[in-house]
N, C-alpha and C positions, 0 to 999 in steps of 0.2 A: 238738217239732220239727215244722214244716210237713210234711205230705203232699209229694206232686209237684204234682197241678194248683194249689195255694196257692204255688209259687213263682215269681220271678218275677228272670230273666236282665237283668244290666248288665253291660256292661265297660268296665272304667276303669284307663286306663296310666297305670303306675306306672314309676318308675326302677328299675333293672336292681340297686343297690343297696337301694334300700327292697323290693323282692320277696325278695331274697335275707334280711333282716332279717325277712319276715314269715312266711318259710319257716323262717328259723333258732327264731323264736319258738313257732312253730306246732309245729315237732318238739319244742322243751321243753315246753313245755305237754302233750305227745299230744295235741293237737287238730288238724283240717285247716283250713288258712290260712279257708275260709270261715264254719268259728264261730267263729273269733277276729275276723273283720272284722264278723260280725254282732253279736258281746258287744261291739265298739267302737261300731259305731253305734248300739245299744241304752245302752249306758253315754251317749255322748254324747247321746242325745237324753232322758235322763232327769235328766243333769245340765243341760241347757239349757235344762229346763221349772220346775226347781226353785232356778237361782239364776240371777243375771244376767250375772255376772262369771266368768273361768273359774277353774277347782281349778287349774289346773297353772300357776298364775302365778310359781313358786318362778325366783330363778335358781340356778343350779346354780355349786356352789362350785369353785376350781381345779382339787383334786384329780378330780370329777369329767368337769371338761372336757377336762383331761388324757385319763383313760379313754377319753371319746369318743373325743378324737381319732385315740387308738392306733388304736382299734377300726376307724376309721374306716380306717386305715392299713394295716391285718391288723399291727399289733405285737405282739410277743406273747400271741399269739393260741396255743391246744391246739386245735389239732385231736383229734375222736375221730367213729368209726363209728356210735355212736347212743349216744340217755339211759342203758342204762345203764353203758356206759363212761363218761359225759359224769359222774357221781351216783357211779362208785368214785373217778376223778380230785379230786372233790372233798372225796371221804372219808367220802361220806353212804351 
């Protein structure tokens, strides 16, 4: 991990939905929303150097779009207070 004087402040707005998504992500993972956007921008610039074309070209089948959509929708959606209620819910 960088020091303090080796870092170096941006801001960049996002939608009020994709923040909440990168907050939701960030609490599954235990990491804070900013090493998750650094392991993406490190991901993407090491995949951008090594092919030409991108990895995520898949389209994504009905049953997944479906999901999205709920999600998108808050449908059936659990709520829970943190990972490890989120990890018994799921029975792991």
């Amino acid at each position: 991990m960088s020091t303090k004087n080796e870092l170096s402040r941006i801001t960049v707005d996002i939608s009020a939905q994709s923040h909440k998504k990168l907050k939701a992500l960030a609490a599954f993972e235990g990491k804070s929303m900013r090493t998750i956007i650094n392991e993406l921008i490190d991901k993407q610039l090491s995949v951008k150097t090594k092919i030409k074309e991108c990895p995520y070209s898949h389209t994504p089948n009905k049953k997944t779009l479906k999901s999205i959509k709920d999600i998108e929708e808050g449908k059936g959606l659990v709520k829970v207070k943190n990972v490890k209620e989120f990890l018994k819910k799921l029975g792991a």
